[in-house]
N, C-alpha and C positions, 0 to 999 in steps of 0.2 A: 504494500500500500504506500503511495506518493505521501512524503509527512506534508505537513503545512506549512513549514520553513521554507520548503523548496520551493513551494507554490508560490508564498512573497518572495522569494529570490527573484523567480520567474517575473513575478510583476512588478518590480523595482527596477528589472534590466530591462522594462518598459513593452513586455509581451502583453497583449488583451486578454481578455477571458478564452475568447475562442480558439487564439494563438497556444492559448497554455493547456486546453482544453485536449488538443488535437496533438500535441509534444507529449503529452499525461495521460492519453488515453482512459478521456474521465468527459463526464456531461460539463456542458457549460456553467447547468447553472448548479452543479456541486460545485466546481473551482471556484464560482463567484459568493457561496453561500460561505465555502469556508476561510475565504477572503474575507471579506468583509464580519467575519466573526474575528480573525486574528485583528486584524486592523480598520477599523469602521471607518467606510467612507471611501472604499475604492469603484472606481469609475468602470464601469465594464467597455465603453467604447474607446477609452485614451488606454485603457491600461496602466492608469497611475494611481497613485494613491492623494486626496484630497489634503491639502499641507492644513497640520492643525500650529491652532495660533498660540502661544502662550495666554493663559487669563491677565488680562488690562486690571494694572492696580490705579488706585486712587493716587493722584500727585504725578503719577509716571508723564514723562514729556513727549510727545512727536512732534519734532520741527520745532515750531513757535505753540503748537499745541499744547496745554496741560489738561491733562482726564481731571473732573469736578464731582463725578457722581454717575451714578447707573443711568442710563437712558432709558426707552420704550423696545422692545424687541419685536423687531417687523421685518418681515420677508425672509422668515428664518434666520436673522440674525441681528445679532446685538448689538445697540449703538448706547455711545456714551456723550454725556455734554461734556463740552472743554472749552476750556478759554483759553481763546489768542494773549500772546503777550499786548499786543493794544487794549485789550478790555472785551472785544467781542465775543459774543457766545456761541456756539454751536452743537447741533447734534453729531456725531457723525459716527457710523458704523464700524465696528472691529478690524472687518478688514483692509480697511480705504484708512485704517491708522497704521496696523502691522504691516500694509502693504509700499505703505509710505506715497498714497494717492490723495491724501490728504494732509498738510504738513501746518497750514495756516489759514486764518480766516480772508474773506473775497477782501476784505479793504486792502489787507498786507500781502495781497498777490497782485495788487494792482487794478481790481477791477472797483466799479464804483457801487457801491450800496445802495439799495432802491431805499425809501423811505418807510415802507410797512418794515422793510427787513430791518430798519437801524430799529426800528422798535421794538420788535421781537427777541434783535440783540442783547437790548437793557435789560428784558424779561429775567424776572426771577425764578428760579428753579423747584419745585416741590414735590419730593417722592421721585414716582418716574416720567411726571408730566410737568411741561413747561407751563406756567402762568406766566402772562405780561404783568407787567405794573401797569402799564393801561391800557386800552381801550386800542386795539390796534386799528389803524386808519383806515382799513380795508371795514373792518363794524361801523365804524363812525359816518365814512361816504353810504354806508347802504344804509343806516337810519335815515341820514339827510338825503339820499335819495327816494326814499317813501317806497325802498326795497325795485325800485324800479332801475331799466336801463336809461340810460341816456342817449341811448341813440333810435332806438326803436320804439322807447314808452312803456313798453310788457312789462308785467311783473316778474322778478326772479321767484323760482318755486323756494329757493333756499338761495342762501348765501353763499352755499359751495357754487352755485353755478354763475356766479358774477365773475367775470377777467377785469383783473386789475390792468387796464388802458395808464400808458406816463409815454413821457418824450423818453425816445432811447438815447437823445443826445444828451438830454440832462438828467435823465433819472427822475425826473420830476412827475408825480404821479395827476391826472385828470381825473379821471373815474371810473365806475365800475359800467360794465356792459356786457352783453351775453358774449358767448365765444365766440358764434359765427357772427355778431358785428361788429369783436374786434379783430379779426381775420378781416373784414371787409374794409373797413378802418385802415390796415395797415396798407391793402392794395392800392389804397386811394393816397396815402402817405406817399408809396414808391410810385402813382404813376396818377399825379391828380385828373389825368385828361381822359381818367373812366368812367369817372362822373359824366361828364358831354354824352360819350359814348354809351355809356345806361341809360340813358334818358333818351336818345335816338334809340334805341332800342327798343324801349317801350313804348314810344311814340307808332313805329313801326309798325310791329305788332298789336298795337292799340290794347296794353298789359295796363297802362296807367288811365 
């Protein structure tokens, strides 16, 4: 009988199941059962084994990064908040910090911070969900909108379905609107002379 050892050798010098399957004269999915019992987490089509990460301590640093506290655990895996050396906050997942795909927050890589986000930044931490200190701007435009678009009228069914509309030049925010007319919004941004041309359009076809 083939030991288990040899089976991981096999799938360390990067053979698949099937590869090791047919070398072992053994079913597939026995080489892959007693794979993944010696070491959990190997991949049947790469024939690798899935890298595990060391446990993220509290204090530990990445980049400009410092781990704060436990985060929310989504999409099967575990994100922690940390603070940039500037003061900003973040969530950001295990492996986008072990992976080193994450090293510091958007102001200290250079990109410019939208204004809901500088809020959410300041937000205070509690347990494993973020609260703001206040009222992020994205609640605030849809009260003062009467939960309505601004471009269309309609009412939003929720607040999830309002797009936060800003100049991309300044980060400057405008206001909430459904998705498909800030998608419409933007085409008219890149190419104002579709307005003319939607309007010949509907004239045409006699739509308006």
């Amino acid at each position: 009988m083939v030991s288990t050892e040899y089976l991981v050798q096999l799938g360390e010098a990067g053979l698949s199941c099937p590869q090791i399957a047919e070398r072992v004269g053994m079913k597939r999915v026995t080489v892959w059962a007693r794979l993944n019992r010696w070491k959990k987490g190997y991949r049947i089509n790469t024939g690798r084994f899935k890298p595990k990460y060391e446990p993220i301590q509290i204090g530990e640093k990445f980049g400009l990064w410092t781990v704060i506290e436990k985060g929310t655990f989504r999409h099967n895996q575990q994100r922690w908040i940390t603070e940039c050396k500037c003061g900003n906050r973040g969530e950001v997942a295990q492996q986008h910090l072990r992976g080193g795909k994450s090293t510091r927050c958007v102001v200290c890589a250079g990109h410019k911070l939208s204004e809901e986000a500088a809020i959410r930044s300041k937000g205070m931490h509690c347990s494993n969900r973020r609260i703001p200190r206040v009222k992020s701007e994205i609640e605030i435009l849809y009260e003062t909108q009467g939960g309505k678009c601004l471009l269309c009228g309609k009412q939003f069914e929720s607040i999830k379905e309002a797009a936060w509309d800003h100049d991309h030049s300044t980060g400057k925010g405008r206001g909430l609107l459904h998705r498909g007319c800030n998608v419409f919004l933007g085409f008219i941004e890149r190419d104002p002379e579709i307005l003319t041309r939607v309007k010949d359009y509907c004239e045409r076809y006699g739509i308006l």
